[in-house]
VEXLUMKE-644982 format. One record per residue (C-alpha): y, z, x. Coordinates in steps of 0.02 Angstrom, whole numbers, plus 50000, padded with zeros to 5 digits. Each point is the difference from the previous one (the first is absolute). Last residue first. Layout:
// residues N
YZX...
***
This chain:
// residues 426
511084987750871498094997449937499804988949821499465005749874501074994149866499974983150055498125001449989500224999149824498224992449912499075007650163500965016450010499525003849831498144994650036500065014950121500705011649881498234994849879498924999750149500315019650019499635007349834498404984049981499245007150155500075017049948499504994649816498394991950087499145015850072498324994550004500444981650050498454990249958500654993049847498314993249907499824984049894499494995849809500154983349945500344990749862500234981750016500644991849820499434988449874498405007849934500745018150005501374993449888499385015049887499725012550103498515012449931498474991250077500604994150181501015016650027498415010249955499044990150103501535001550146499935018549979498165001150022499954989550156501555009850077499185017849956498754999250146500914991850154501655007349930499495017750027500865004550156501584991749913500005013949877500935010950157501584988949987500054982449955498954988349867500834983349962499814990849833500334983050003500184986949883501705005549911500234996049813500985015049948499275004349844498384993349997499785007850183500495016749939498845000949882498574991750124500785014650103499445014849885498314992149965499584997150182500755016350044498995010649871498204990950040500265002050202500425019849973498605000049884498914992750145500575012550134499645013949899498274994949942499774995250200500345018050055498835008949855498634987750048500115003550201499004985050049500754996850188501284989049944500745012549893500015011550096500544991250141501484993449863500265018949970500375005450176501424980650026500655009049840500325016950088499455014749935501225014750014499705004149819498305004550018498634989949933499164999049825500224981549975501105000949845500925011350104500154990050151500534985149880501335009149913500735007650166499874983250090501144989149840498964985149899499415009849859501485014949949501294987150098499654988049849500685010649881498865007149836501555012249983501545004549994501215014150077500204991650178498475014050064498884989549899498845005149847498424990750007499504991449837501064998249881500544980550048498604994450110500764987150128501685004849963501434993450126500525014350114499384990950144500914984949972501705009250040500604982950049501904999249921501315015250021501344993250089500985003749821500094979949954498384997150086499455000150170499334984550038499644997950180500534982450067498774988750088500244987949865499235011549873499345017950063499525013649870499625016650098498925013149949499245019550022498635008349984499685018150027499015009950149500174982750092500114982749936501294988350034499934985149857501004984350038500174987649843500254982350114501184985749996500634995150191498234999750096499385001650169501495006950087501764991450042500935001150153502115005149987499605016950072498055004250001498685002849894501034993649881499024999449802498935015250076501185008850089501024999949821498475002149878499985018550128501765000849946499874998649809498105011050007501185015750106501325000549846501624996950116501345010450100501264991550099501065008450163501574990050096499985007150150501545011650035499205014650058498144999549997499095015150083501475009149915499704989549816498115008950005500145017149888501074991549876498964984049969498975005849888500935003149854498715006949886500124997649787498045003449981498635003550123498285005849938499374989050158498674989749896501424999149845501264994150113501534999449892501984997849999500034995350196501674999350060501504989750079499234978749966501354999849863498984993949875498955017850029498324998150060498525005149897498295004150096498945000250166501405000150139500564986750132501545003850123501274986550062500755001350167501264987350069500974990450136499075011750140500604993550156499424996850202500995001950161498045009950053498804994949862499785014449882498495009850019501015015449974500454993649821498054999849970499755018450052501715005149896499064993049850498495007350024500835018650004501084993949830498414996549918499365017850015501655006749951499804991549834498375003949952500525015250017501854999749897498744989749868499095015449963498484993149975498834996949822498874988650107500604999150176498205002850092500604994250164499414983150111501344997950133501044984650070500924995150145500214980850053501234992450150500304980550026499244992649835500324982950034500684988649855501224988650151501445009149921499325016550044499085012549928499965021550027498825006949878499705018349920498705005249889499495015949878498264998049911499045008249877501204999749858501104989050055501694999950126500514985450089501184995550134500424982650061501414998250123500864985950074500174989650183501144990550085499534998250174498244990450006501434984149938499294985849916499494986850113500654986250102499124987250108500944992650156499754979950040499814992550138501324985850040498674985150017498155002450053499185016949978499285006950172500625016949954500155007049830501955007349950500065016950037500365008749804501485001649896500315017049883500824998349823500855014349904500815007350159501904992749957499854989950164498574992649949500444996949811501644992450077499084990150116498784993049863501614995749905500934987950131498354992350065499564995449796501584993649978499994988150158498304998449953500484992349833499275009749834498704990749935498865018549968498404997350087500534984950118501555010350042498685016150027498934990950095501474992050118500475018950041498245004450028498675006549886498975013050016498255000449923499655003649808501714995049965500855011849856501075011050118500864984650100500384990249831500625017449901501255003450163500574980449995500374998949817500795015049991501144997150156500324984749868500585009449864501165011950108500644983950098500434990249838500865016049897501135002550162500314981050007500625003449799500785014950031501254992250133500134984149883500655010749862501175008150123500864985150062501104999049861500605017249988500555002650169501955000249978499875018849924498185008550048498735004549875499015014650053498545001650115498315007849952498964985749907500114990650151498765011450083501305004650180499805019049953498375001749897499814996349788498615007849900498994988649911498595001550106499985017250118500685001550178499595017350058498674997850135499485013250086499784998250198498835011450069500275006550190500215018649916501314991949854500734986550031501104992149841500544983649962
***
């Protein structure tokens, strides 16, 4: 482990083997036979430290060292043993017991303030940064509001870097940053190294990490579609605790559209990583030409630019604007706001009788117009979905606005949750 201005950066990665890991030593002459058993009981205490970490962080209050055996079935001998060495490894933090409570009084634990990760994200009208920790809180936030269609991305870039070394300043003093993943509009390499296409930005092939890897020296760095990591935050809100729903068809709506496909509380990404790009699934084939190089796409209905301009409005409308608009009897404000309702309900009752997921969740700026598209979109849903009869379908708003920088840092932090022996402070 690293410090680095007060900041401890976390280097440990999954997979990767640390001095004293039992994956790192070497077979030794005359100790052969015992070494099997010395990886098994290493094995045993990793999974288990598991088991007691994902316990403490997905209990709605905190639980004590006899909740967490009665939670898990581990012993309390084993359970005592563990919770000290998430303690005393910073991952776990241990309260005043309560006074006036009968008995040995017991101490609460809960996930560490300390250990923290970044979320970054860039769109096309919006550049964020977030500092979370393992308890889900956001500890530090920084985040602008430019015009970044068609931008340089070297810009847009710098920008994000200044809110990024705001929220690393808010770092907890003795604290860590065991990650930083960064959220973008468009096509994401395999790899998780570069964006091949933002069509909203005008980006294309752009290695975006270059310009902040000083701010972030040794952290272990992940780049995602910004709609996959915004389904993320919303699937696990926080490390190791589940959200409101494990199979949903996310759609984050801002300038574009984008998607996320969640089944089992997993994203699906799709043999390339490139599944979910719902919003360039035709609505009017040969109709409106799209900056992607088709046509007729949903994005060209249900996206702010095409609605503004269907409405008449500047560009720099906001969708919370139009829906006042709208509400308030604008006609040319509510015709745009209705065909943006009629293309997503038909889109997604597509999508629904293909994936057969009952909930469709509405994040990023289209969210300030669920109260007057949901309706529509769930008629649609209800009339075009076949097994609409024998399944719930509901449609629900995110209320995080910037819910790829959420879902860029909870990701690392749900990495230290399913290996905290990897994490742990020494």
């Amino acid at each position: 482990m690293r410090t680095v201005g007060g900041m401890q950066l976390d280097r440990t990665q999954p997979g990767h083997p640390q001095p004293g890991h039992p994956q790192s030593g070497h077979p030794q002459s005359g100790r052969t036979q015992a070494r099997p058993v010395l990886a098994h009981q290493s094995s045993l205490r990793e999974v288990n430290l598991g088991v007691v970490l994902r316990s403490v962080c997905a209990a709605p209050e905190p639980l004590s060292r006899a909740g967490v055996a009665a939670t898990t079935g581990l012993t309390r001998s084993t359970v005592s043993r563990l919770a000290d060495e998430l303690v005393a490894g910073g991952l776990l933090e241990e309260g005043e017991a309560a006074l006036g409570t009968p008995g040995r009084p017991a101490k609460p634990l809960r996930p560490s303030t300390r250990v923290c990760a970044v979320g970054l994200q860039v769109n096309a009208a919006h550049v964020a940064a977030r500092l979370i920790d393992l308890r889900g809180e956001v500890v530090a936030e920084s985040r602008s509001e430019p015009d970044l269609v068609g931008s340089d991305p070297i810009g847009a870039l710098s920008l994000l870097a200044d809110h990024l070394g705001t929220v690393l300043a808010a770092t907890p003093q003795g604290g860590r940053v065991v990650g930083a993943g960064l959220a973008l509009p468009g096509v994401v390499d395999g790899t998780g190294e570069r964006l091949l296409l933002a069509p909203n930005l005008g980006w294309r092939d752009v290695a975006p990490w270059a310009g902040l890897r000083e701010q972030l020296p040794e952290v272990p760095l992940s780049l995602g579609n910004e709609a996959n990591l915004a389904a993320h935050a919303f699937t696990q809100p926080a490390p190791g605790r589940s959200g409101r729903s494990s199979h949903f068809l996310y759609v984050s709506g801002e300038i574009g559209i984008g998607g996320a496909v969640v089944t089992d509380s997993r994203v699906q990404t799709g043999r390339h990583g490139f599944a979910g790009e719902i919003g360039h699934m035709p609505f009017r084939p040969g109709d409106d030409p799209c900056p992607c190089g088709s046509d007729g796409c949903l994005e060209r209905y249900a996206g702010r630019l095409a609605m503004t301009r269907r409405a008449g409005l500047p560009p720099s409308t906001t969708l919370a604007e139009l829906d006042r608009l709208a509400e308030a009897g604008h006609e040319p404000s509510r015709e745009a706001v209705d065909l943006a309702a009629e293309a997503l309900g038909v889109v997604l009752a597509g999508a629904v009788n293909l994936l057969d997921v009952p909930m469709i969740v509405l994040g990023g700026e289209i969210g300030d117009l669920a109260d007057r598209i949901a309706p529509r979109v769930q008629a649609r849903l209800r009339a075009r979905v076949m097994a609409a009869d024998w399944m719930p379908l509901e449609v629900v708003r995110d209320a995080d606005d910037v819910a790829g920088a959420s879902g860029g840092a909870l990701l690392h932090l749900a990495r230290v949750v399913s290996d905290p022996a990897q994490h742990l402070a020494v």
